[in-house]
Structure formats: structure tokens, C-alpha cells
C-alpha positions in Angstrom: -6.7 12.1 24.1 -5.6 8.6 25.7 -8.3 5.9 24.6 -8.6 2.4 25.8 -6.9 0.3 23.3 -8.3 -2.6 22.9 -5.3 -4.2 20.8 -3.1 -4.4 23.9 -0.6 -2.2 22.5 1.0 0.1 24.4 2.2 3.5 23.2 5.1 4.1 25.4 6.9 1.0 23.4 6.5 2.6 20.6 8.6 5.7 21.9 11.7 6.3 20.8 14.5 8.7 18.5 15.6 7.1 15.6 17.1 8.7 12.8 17.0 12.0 15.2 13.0 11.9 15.0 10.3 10.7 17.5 8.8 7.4 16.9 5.0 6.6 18.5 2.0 4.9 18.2 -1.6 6.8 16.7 -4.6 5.6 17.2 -7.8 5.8 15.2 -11.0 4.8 16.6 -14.7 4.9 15.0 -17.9 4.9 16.4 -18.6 1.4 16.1 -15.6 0.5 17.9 -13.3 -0.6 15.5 -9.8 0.2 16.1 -6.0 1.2 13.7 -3.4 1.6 15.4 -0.4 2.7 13.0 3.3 4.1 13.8 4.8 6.6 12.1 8.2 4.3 11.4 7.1 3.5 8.2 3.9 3.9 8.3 3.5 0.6 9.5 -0.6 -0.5 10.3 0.4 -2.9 13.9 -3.0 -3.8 14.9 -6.6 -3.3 13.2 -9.1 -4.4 16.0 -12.5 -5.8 14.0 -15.6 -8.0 15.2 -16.3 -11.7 13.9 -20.3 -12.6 13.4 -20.4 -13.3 17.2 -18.8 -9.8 18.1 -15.2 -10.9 19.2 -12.8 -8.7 18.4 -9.2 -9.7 17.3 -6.2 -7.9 15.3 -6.9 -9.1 11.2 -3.1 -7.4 10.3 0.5 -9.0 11.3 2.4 -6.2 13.1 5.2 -6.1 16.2 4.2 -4.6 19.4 7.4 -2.3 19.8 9.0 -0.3 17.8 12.4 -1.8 17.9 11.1 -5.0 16.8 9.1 -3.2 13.8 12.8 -1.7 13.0 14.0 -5.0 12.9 11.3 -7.6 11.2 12.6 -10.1 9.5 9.6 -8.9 7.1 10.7 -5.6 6.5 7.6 -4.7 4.7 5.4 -6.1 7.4 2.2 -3.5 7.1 3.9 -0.8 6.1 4.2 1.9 3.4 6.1 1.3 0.4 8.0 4.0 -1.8 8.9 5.6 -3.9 7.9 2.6 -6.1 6.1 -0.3 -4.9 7.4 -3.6 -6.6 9.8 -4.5 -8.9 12.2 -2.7 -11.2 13.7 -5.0 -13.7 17.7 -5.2 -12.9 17.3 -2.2 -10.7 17.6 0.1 -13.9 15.6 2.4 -16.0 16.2 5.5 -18.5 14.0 8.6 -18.5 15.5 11.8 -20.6 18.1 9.8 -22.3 19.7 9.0 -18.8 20.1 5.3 -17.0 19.0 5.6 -13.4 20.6 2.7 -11.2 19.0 1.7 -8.1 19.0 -0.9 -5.4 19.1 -4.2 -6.2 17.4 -5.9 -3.0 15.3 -8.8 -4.4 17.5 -10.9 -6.3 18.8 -9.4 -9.7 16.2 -6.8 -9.4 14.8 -3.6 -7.1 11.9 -4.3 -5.0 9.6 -1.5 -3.0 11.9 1.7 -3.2 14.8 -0.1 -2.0 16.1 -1.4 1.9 16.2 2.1 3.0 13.0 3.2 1.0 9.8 5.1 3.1 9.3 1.7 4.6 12.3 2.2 6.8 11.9 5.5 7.7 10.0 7.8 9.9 7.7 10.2 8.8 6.4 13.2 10.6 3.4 12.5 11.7 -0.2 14.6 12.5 -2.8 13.3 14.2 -5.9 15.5 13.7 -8.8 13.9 15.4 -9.1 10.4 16.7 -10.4 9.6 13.1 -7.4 10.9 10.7 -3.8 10.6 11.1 -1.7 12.7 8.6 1.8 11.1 7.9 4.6 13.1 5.6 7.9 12.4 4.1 10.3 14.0 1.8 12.0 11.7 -0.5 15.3 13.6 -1.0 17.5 14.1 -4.5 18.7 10.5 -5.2 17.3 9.1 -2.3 18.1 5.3 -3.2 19.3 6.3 -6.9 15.8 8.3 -8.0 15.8 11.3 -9.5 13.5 14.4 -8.0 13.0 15.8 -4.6 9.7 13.9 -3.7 7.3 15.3 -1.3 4.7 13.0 0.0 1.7 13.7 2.2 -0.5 9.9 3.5 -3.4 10.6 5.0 -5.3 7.6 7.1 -8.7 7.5 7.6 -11.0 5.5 10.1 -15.0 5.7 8.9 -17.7 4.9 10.7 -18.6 2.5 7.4 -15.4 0.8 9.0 -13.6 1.8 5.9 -9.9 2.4 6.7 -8.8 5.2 3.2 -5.3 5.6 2.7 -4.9 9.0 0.5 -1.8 9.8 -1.3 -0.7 12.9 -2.7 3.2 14.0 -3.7 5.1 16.6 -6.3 8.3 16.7 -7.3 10.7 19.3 -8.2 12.6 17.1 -11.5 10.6 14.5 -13.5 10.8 11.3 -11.3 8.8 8.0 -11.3 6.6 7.4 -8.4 4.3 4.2 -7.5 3.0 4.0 -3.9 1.3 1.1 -2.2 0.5 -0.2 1.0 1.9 -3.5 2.0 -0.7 -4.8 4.9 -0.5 -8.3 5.8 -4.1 -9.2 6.3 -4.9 -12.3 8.4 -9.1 -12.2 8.3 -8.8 -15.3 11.1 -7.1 -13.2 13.3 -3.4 -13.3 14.5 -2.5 -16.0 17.0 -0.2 -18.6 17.5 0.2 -19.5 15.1 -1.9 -17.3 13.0 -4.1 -19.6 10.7 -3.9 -20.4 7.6 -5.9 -17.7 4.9 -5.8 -20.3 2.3 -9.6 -21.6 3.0 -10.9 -17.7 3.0 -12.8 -17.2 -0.3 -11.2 -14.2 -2.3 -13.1 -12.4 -5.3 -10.5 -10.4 -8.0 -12.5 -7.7 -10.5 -9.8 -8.4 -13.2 -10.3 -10.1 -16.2 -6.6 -10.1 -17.0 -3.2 -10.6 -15.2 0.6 -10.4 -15.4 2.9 -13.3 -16.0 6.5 -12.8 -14.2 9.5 -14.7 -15.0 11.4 -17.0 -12.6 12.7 -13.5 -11.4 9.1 -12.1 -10.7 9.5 -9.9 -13.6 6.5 -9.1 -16.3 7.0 -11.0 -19.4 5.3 -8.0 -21.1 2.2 -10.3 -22.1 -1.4 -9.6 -20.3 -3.0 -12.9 -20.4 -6.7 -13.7 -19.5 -7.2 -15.2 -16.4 -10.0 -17.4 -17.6 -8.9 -20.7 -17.4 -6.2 -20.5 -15.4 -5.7 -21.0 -11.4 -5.9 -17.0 -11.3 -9.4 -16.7 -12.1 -10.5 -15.2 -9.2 -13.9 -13.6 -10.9 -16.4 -15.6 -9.0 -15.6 -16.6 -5.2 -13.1 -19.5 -4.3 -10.8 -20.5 -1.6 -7.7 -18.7 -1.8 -5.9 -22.2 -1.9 -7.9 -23.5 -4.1 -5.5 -23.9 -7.0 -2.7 -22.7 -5.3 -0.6 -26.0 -5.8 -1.7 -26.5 -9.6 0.6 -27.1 -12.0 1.4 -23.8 -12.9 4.1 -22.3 -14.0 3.3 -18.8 -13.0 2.4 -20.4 -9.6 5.9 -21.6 -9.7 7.4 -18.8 -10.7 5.7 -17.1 -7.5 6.1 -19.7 -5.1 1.9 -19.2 -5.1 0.5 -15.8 -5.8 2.6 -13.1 -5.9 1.2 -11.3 -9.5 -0.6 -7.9 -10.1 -4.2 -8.1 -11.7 -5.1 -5.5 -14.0 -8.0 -4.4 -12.6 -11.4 -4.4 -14.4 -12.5 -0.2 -14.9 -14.9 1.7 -16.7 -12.2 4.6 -16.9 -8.8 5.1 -15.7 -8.7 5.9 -12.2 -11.6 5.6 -11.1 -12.2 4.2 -7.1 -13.9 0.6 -7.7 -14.0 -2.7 -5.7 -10.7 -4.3 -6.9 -10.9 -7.8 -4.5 -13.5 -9.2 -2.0 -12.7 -11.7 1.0 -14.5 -13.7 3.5 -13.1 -16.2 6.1 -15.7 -18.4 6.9 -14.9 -19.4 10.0 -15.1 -15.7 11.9 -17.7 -14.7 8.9 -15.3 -11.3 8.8 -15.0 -9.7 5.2 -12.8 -7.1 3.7 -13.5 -5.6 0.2 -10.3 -3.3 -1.2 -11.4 -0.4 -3.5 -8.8 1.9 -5.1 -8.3 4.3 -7.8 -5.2 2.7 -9.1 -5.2 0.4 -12.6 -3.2 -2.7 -10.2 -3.3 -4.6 -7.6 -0.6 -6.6 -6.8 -2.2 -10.4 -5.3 0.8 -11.8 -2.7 -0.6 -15.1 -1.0 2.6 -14.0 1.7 4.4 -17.4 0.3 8.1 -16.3 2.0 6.7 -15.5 5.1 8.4 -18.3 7.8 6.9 -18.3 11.0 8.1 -15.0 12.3 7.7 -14.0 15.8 4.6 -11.0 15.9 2.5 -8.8 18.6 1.9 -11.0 22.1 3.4 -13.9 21.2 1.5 -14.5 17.6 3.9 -16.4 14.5 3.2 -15.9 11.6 3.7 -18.8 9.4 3.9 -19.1 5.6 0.7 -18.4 4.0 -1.0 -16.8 7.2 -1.9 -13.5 5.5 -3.0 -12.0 1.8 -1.7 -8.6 0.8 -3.7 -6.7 -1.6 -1.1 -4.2 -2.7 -2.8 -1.3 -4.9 -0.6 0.2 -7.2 0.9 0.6 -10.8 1.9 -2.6 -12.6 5.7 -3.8 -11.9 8.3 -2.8 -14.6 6.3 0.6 -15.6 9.1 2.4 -15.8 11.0 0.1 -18.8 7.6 -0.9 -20.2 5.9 2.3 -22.1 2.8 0.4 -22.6 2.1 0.1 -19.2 0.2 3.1 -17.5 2.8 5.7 -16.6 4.4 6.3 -13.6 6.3 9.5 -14.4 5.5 12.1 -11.9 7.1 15.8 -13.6 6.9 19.2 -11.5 3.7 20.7 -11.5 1.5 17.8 -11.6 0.2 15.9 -8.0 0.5 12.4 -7.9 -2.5 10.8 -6.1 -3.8 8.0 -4.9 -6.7 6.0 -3.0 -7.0 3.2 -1.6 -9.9 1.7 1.1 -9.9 -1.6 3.1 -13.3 -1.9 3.8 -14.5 -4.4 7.0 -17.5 -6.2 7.7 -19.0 -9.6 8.8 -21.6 -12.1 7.6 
């Protein structure tokens, strides 16, 4: 079932054995002609192929165009999956039974996204079932990166014809583990060029009352402050840059946004519009619905210019990642929602990146 791709991408340079596995490329295609193109090393999204107002079509996520330079991005996290826990783990440590569990300590003094060799880095087996739904799995083994539990985790992408790309999750585990998935696309609405613009004039909207101070560490303080007020009021439309240079000393601590929103719901885990964005320019829009309580805002402040598909950089702030998860810490902070997955029970998730145009 070989389909023009529009993207460019080619799958033969996606093709390759690593870790004793084949790599490739899968492509999902609606009937409006939208276009995912995602590879099974980490799940990583490379190229989502969408229409501005005037019908031009252009990639609105940073991805490589061959596999070995998706192995080796200087962003290792560029559009991929993340797991078995998405975002930070204070000190790399927490105790569940009575026991300390020790992990990775990859982002400074603390663990970040399951660790450098977490589902990010690895290839999962991979199903394509029609030219709409691609079915991606991965076992997490025994102490994979210091967790406990045998984790078995199933991703399925979808490609509507609403032009709604839904990422379902679904896992068990055979010991009591702690599990918090995400997806870590690098969304640039513009499109990707060289250099890929900036997103800081797109106008976001956040359905979240509240946020999550971090330390200078990007650790939760424990407090859930009000947004109101404060440059992270994102309830009514503004540009994403906005306020991004206030005075702030959760800005600084961030280096910009880089902070999960607790997300307004009527009850818990229920699939509502978490964020909203438009870039004027292209009139292209995105809404991001999910089931989880999160949604972690990252204004992609580290990113320096690195080299992408055809030729595209990607400079600081050329991208937004709307990462839908549980809040950072969960695991040392019991007032958080939990993220203890025990056997018998199915962790799920869903999240949808919804396109459009004005």
C-alpha cells in the first residue's frame, strides 16, 4: 500500500536493524489529505502534512528525515513517545511499599521522561492496520531504567477524517509500578523551514485555572497557584510570547514555559479541550483534548537551532509542546492524582491533536 507522500520523506531511510529489530516509516493518510508519518524508533511523529487558509500544505512538527539522525537528535525527545513516566522525578527517587526506587538522573539533579534509554529510545513493534491506524507496542522489562514491574504497553495512532490525530494508551503490569505516558510533539503551526519561525506570535488558549510552580530545578513546589494574574493566564487568547520575558520568577525558573496546567474538568478523566492555538499568519489551528488531569506547557526554550528534515533548523522557541500527562513529582507527592499502576488494573490514556484553519 505505497502512497504518494507528500512530506518528502522517504521510507527506505527509515530502514534499518537496530537493537536487533526493523526500523521504518508508517504512514497515515485521511480523506481530506492530511498526512502522519511516524517511525516506530520511538514512536517518533517526523512529519504531519496540514493546509494553511490558502490550501498549502507544509510539515507543523520538527522531525529528522532518516532514522539514524532520529537515533541521534540532539533533542532526544524530538516528537517522540515518552515512558514509562513523562517528566520529572524529584532527585531520581521515590518509595512505594516501604522500598526506595533509584532511577536515572538525566536532567540535572533529577529524572526526566523514563530516563536516556526510556521508550523514547527504543523501537517498538509496530502494526499498521489500515492506512488510518498504526498500532505500536513495547514491553518495559523488570527494572528497565530502575522501575519496578514488567510493563506492557500497547499505542495506538489514529488519523480521522475530522483531521484529528488520537494517540490511545493502554498498559498492565505484573508488580505495582508507576506509570505516566505522554507524547512529546514539537509543534511548529508556521511550518518547518529554515529556519522554522518563531511560535511566539501564535495565540494559545489553556482551559486551566490553576498551575504548577517549579523550583530553579523544574521541580513542583507542592503549591497550585491560580493563574489569574500572572503571565500564565492563558484563559482567553494571547500571543504565546506575550509575557514570556516578564519578570517572573517561574518564567525564570523555566527559561519561559516549561510548567504543567492542571487542567479545568467536570470529573476526573474525562476527554476535554485542554489548549487551543492559531498562528495567524497560515490561519492553521490545533486544539489538544485529552483525558488526562495535565498538561505540561514547554515554549521549547533549550531548543538551539538544530539541524531537521530537508534542510529545516530549528531554533529556540520554534515549536510548543503540549505534553498530556500526570503532574511532575506524582510519585513523592500523594496529593497529586496517582500514578500507581498495580496488576489487574489497565492504565489508559487519550489524547487528540486536532487540525484546522481559519
Amino acid at each position: 500500500m505505497e502512497t504518494q507522500n507528500i512530506s518528502g520523506l522517504k521510507r527506505e531511510d527509515f530502514q534499518a536493524e537496530v537493537q536487533g529489530k526493523k526500523t521504518d516509516l508508517y504512514t497515515l493518510t485521511n480523506e481530506n489529505g492530511i498526512q502522519v508519518d511516524i517511525t516506530n524508533y520511538g514512536g517518533a511523529l517526523v512529519s504531519i502534512m496540514v493546509p494553511d487558509r490558502n490550501g498549502k500544505y507544509a510539515n507543523v512538527i520538527q522531525g529528522h528525515d532518516n532514522i539514524q539522525d532520529v537515533i541521534n537528535s540532539p533533542e532526544p525527545f524530538l516528537s517522540t513517545l515518552i515512558g514509562r513516566y513523562g517528566n520529572r522525578i524529584c532527585k531520581g527517587k521515590f518509595t512505594m511499599n516501604g522500598k526506595e526506587y533509584n532511577l536515572a538522573v538525566n536532567n540535572g539533579p533529577n529524572h526526566l521522561h523514563g530516563g536516556p534509554t526510556g521508550c523514547h529510545a527504543r523501537v517498538w513493534d509496530a502494526e499498521q492496520l489500515n492506512d488510518k491506524e498504526l498500532v505500536l507496542r513495547y514491553t518495559f522489562a523488570y527494572y528497565e531504567e530502575g522501575f519496578p514491574g514488567e510493563l506492557q504497553m500497547t499505542v495506538k495512532y489514529s488519523l480521522t477524517n475530522d483531521n484529528e490525530l488520537v494517540i490511545d494508551y493502554r498498559g498492565t503490569t505484573n508488580k505495582k509500578t508507576i506509570v505516566n505516558m505522554t507524547n512529546h510533539g514539537f509543534f511548529s503551526l508556521t511550518g518547518i523551514d529554515n529556519p522554522t519561525a518563531s511560535q511566539m506570535d501564535c495565540e494559545l488558549i489553556i482551559n486551566a485555572d490553576f498551575y504548577i510552580p517549579i523550583d530553579e530545578t523544574s521541580i513542583p513546589t507542592g503549591e497550585i497557584r491560580k493563574v489569574e494574574g500572572t503571565p500564565f493566564d492563558f484563559r482567553k487568547a494571547k500571543p504565546i510570547g506575550q509575557d514570556i520575558e516578564a519578570d517572573d520568577e517561574q518564567l525564570k525558573n523555566g527559561a519561559g514555559y516549561d510548567h504543567c496546567y492542571v487542567l479545568n474538568k467536570k470529573e476526573p478523566e474525562e476527554l476535554s479541550l485542554a489548549c487551543w492555538m492559531k498562528d495567524p499568519v497560515s490561519g492553521r489551528t490545533m486544539e489538544t483534548w485529552t483525558t488526562e488531569p495535565g498538561i505540561q506547557f514547554y515554549s521549547a526554550n533549550w531548543l538551539a537551532g538544530i539541524p531537521g528534515q530537508h534542510g529545516a533548523t530549528f531554533p529556540k522557541r520554534s515549536a510548543v509542546c503540549f505534553e498530556a500527562q500526570h503532574f511532575p513529582d506524582s510519585p513523592n507527592r500523594p496529593y497529586f492524582p496517582s500514578t500507581i499502576l498495580k496488576p489487574g488494573q489497565v492504565y489508559t490514556q487519550k489524547t487528540i491533536y486536532k487540525f484546522g484553519v481559519e
